[in-house]
C-alpha positions in Angstrom: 19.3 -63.0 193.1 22.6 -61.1 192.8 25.4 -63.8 192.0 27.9 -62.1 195.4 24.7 -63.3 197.8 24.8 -66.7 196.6 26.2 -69.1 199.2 29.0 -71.7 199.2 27.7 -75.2 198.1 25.0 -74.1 195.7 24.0 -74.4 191.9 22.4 -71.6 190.0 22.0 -70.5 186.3 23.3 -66.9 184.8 20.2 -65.0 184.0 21.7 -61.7 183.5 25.1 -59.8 183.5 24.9 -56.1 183.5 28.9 -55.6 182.9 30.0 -53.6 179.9 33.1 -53.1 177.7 36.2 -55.4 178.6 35.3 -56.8 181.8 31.8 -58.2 179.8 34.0 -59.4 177.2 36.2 -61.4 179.6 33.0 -62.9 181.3 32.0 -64.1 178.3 35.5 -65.5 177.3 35.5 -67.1 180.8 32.0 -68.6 180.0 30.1 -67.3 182.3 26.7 -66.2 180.0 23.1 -66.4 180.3 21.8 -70.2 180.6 25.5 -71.6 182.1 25.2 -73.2 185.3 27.4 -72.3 187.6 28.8 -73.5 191.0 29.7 -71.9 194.1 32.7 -73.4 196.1 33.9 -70.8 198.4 31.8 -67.4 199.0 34.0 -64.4 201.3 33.7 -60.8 202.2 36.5 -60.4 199.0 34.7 -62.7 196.4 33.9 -66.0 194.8 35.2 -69.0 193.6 33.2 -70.7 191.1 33.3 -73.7 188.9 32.0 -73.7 185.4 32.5 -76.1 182.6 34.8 -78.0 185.3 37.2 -74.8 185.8 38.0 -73.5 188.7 37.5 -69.3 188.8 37.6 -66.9 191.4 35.4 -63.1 190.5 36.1 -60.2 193.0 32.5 -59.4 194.9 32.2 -55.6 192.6 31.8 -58.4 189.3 29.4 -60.6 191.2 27.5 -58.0 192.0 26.8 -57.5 188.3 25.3 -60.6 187.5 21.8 -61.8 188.9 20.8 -65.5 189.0 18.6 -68.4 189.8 18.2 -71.6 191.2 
């Protein structure tokens, strides 16, 4: 499943991110990799705001939409 579908309240793991050159590198730097477990607080039309590693981040819906997950 594409990371942007994924509703408020839920849990899934990174299985893939298909973003390439800085924004990729920022991703990782932000921890969000394949195997992290991620949660989703707030889902919008605009975007999400996730928590990982207990941080707070919010990712624009064009840099979800990159990144596929599971449950």
């Amino acid at each position: 499943m594409i990371l942007s579908k994924a509703a408020a309240g839920t849990s899934h793991t990174i299985t893939a991110c298909h973003s390439t050159g800085p924004t990729r590198a920022r991703l990782d730097s932000l921890g969000l990799v394949e195997g992290e477990r991620v949660d989703v607080l707030s889902s919008s039309w605009a975007g999400l705001i996730l928590e990982i590693k207990g941080s707070r981040l919010a990712l624009c819906k064009a840099v979800a939409d990159t990144m596929e997950v599971s449950d």
